[in-house]
C-alpha positions as CSV (number, residue, x, y, z in Angstrom):
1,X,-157.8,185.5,224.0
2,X,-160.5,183.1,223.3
3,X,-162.3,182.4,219.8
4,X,-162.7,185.4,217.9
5,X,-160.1,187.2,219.6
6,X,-162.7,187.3,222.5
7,X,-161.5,188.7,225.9
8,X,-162.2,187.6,229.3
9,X,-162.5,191.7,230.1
10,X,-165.1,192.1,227.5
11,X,-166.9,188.5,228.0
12,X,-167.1,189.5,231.7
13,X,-169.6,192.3,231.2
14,X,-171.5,193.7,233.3
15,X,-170.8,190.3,235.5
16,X,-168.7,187.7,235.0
17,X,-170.8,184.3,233.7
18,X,-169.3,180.8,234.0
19,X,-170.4,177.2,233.6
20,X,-169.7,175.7,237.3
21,X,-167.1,178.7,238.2
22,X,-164.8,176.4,235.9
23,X,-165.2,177.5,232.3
24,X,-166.3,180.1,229.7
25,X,-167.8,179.8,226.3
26,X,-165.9,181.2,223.7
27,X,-162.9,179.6,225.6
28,X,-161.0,176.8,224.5
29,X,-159.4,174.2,227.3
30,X,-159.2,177.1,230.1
31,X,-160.6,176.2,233.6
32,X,-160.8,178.5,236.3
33,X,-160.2,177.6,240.1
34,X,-160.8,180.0,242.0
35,X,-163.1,181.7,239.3
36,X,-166.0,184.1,239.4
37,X,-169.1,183.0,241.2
38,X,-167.0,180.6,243.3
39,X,-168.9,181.0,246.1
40,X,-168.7,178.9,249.2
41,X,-171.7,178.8,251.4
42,X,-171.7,175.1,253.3
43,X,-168.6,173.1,252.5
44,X,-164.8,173.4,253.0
45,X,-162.7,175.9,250.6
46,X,-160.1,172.5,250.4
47,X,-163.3,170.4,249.2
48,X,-164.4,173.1,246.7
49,X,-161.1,173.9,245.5
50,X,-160.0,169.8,245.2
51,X,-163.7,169.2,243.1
52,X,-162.2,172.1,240.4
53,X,-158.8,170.7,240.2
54,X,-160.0,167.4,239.5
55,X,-162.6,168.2,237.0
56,X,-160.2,170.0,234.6
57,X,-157.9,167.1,235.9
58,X,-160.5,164.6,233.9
59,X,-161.0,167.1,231.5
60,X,-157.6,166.8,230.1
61,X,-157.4,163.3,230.6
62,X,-160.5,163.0,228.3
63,X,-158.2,165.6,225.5
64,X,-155.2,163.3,225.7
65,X,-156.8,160.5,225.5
66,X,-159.2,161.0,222.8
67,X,-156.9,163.1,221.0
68,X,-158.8,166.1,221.0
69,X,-157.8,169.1,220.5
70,X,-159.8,171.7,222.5
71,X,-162.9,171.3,224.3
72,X,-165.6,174.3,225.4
73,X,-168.1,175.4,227.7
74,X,-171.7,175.6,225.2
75,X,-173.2,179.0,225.7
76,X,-176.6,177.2,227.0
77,X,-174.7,175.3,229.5
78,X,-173.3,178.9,230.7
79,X,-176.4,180.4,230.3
80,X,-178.4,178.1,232.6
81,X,-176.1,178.4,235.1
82,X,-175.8,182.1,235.5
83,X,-180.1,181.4,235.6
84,X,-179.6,179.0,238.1
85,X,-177.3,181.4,240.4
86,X,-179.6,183.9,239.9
87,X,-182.7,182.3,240.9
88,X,-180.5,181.1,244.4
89,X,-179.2,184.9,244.8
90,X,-182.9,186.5,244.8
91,X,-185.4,183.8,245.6
């Protein structure tokens, strides 16, 4: 459950939208790897999958380091992704 007792199930309608295929909004310090809209079109699966790791690898660095607490995705940053995939599915 993320903020607001939001659920991927319902956030996921009618298409799942992600920042990078790594994150959600509304969802607290969760990082997918193999997550929606992962697709792989001209490098290795390794190469994609190692990039992911890594990121929420720094990303976690960053929270213990800091001290933080939680970090999100902002909606805008999700948004203008899901714009961005769009425009390279139907150009």
């Amino acid at each position: 459950m993320g903020k607001g007792s939001a659920s991927l199930q319902e956030k996921f309608k009618p298409h799942p939208v992600t920042y990078l295929s790594l994150c959600v909004d509304e969802f607290p310090n969760c990082f997918f790897i193999g997550g929606p809209n992962a697709l792989l079109t001209s490098a290795s699966y390794m190469t994609l999958l190692d990039k992911k790791v890594m990121y929420a690898v720094e990303a976690t660095r960053k929270l213990q380091r800091e001290r933080i607490k939680s970090m999100v995705v902002k909606k805008d940053a999700v948004d203008d992704f899901d714009e961005y995939l769009e425009v390279c599915r139907f150009p």
